[in-house]
SENU-943255 format. One record per residue: residue number from 1; x, y, z of N, C-alpha, C, O, CB in turn; chain; residue in one letter. Coordinates in steps of 0.05 Angstrom, whole numbers, plus 5000, padded with zeros to 4 digits. Glycine has a CB too. Example, Ala and Ser with C-alpha at 12.3 -4.5 7.8 and 13.67 -1.06 7.14 Angstrom:
SENU-943255
    nr   n.c1   n.c2   n.c3   ca.c1   ca.c2   ca.c3   c.c1   c.c2   c.c3   o.c1   o.c2   o.c3   cb.c1   cb.c2   cb.c3   kette   rest
     1   5264   4886   5156    5246    4910    5156   5264   4934   5156   5285   4934   5169    5226    4911    5181       A      A
     2   5257   4955   5142    5273    4979    5143   5258   5001   5157   5268   5023   5161    5282    4988    5114       A      S
end
This chain:
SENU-943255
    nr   n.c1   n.c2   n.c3   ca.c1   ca.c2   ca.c3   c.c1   c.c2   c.c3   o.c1   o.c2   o.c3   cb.c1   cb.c2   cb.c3   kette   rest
     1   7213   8285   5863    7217    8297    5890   7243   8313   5891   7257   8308   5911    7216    8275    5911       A      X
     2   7252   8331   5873    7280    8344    5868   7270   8360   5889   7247   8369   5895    7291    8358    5837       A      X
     3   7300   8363   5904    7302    8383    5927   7283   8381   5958   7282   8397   5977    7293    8410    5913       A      X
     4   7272   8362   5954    7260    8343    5977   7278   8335   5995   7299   8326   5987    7248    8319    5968       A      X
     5   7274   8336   6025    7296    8326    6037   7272   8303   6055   7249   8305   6063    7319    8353    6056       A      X
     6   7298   8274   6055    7284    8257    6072   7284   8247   6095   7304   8238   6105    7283    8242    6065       A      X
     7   7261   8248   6107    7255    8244    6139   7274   8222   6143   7285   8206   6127    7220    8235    6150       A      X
     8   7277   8228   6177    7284    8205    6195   7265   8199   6214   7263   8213   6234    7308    8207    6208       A      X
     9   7249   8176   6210    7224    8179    6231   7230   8149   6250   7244   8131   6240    7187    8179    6213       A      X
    10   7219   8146   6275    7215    8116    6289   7179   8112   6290   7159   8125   6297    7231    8117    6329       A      X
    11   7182   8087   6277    7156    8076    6271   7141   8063   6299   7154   8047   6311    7161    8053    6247       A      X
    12   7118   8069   6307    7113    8060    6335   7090   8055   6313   7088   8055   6288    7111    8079    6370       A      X
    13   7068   8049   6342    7044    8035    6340   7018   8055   6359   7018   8053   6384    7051    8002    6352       A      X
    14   6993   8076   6341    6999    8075    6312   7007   8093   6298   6998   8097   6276    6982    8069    6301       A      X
    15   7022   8103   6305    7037    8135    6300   7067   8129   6301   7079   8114   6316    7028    8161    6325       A      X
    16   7076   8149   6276    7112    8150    6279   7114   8184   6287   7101   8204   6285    7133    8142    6241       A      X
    17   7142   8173   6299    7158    8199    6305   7171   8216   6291   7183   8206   6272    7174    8196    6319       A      X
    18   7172   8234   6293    7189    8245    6276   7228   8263   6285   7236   8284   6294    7165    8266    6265       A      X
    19   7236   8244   6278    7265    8246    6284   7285   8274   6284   7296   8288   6301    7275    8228    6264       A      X
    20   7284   8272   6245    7292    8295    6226   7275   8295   6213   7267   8276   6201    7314    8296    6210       A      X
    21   7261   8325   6215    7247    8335    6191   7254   8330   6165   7278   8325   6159    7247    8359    6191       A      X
    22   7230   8330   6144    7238    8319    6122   7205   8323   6105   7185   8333   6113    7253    8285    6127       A      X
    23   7213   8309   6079    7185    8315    6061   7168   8287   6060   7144   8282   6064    7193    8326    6024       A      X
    24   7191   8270   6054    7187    8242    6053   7203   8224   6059   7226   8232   6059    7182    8236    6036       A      X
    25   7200   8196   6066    7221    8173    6074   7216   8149   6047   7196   8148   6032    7214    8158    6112       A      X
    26   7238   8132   6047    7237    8118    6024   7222   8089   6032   7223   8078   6055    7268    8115    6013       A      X
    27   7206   8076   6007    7201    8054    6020   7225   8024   6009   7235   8020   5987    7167    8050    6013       A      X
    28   7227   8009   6034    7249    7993    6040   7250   7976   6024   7273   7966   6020    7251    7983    6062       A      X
    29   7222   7964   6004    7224    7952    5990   7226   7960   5956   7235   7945   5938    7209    7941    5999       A      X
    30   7216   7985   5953    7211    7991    5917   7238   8010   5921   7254   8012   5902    7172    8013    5901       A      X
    31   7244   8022   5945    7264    8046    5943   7246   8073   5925   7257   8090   5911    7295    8035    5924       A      X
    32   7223   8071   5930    7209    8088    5919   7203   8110   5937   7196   8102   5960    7188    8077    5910       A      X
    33   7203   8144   5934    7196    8163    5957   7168   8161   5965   7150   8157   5947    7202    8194    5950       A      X
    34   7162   8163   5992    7134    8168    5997   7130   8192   6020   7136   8190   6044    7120    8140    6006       A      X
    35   7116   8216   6004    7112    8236    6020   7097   8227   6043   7078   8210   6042    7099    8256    6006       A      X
    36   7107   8240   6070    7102    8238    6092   7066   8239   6095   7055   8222   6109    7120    8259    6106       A      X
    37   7056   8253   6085    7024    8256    6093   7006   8235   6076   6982   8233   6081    7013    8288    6085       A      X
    38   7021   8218   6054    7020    8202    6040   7031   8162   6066   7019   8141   6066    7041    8218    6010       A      X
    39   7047   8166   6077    7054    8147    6091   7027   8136   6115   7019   8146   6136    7082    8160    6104       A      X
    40   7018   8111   6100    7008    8095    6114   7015   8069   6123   6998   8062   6139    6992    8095    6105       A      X
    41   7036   8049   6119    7049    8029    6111   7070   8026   6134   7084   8046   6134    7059    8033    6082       A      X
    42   7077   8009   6154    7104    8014    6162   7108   7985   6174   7090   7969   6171    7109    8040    6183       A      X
    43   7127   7979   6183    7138    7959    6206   7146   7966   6225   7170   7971   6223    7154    7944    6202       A      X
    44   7133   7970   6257    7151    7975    6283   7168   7962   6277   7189   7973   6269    7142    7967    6311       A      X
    45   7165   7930   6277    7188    7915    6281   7218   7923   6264   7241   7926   6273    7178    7887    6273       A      X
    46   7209   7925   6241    7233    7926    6228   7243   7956   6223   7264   7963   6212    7230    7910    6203       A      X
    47   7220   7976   6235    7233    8002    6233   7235   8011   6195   7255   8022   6185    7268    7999    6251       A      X
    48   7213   8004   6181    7221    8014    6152   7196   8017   6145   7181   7999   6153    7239    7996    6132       A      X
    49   7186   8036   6131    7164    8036    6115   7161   8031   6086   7181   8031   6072    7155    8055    6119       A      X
    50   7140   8028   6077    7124    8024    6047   7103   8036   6038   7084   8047   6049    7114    8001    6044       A      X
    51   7115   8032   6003    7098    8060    5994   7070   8043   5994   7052   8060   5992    7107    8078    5959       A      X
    52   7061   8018   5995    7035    8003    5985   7036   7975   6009   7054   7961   6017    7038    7992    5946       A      X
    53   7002   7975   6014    7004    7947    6027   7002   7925   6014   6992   7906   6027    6987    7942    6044       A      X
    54   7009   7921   5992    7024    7900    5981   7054   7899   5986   7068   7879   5986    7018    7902    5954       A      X
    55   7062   7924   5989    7095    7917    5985   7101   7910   6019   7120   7895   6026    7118    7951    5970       A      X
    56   7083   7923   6038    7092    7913    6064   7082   7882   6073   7090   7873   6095    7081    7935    6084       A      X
    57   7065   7865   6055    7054    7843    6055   7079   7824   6045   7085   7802   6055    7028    7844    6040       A      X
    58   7095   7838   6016    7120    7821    6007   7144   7818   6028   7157   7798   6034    7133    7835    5981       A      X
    59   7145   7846   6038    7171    7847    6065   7161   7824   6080   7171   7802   6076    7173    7878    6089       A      X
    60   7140   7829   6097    7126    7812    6121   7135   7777   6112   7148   7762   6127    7084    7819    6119       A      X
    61   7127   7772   6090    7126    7747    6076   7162   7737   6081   7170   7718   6096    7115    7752    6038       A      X
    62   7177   7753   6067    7203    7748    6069   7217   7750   6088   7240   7742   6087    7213    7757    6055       A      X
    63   7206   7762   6110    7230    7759    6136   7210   7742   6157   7218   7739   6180    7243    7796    6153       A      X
    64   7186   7732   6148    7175    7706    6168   7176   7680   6158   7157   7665   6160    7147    7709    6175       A      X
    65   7194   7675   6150    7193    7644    6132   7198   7623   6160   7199   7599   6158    7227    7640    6100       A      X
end
């Protein structure tokens, strides 16, 4: 993603906003880029997205103990 710049979005429910324009936002858990039209994955709550619903199933897991 060289020369990509990354969004600032607020995650609602079921649509995010878009803050700052951008190509893509990172996901919170791999730190991996995920192009915006590619972004299905997120947390209102915690305001962060994921590139896979596995990785938003590992977040979920670890901050509901």
């Amino acid at each position: 993603m060289t020369g990509r710049v990354e969004a600032r979005l607020i995650y609602g429910t079921p649509e995010f906003e878009i803050m700052q324009g951008g190509d893509f936002v990172r996901c919170a858990v791999s730190g991996a880029p995920i192009p915006l039209e590619a972004l299905n994955y997120w947390s209102v709550e915690l305001q962060e997205a994921y590139a896979s619903g596995e990785l938003m199933t590992k977040r979920w897991l670890e901050t509901h103990k």
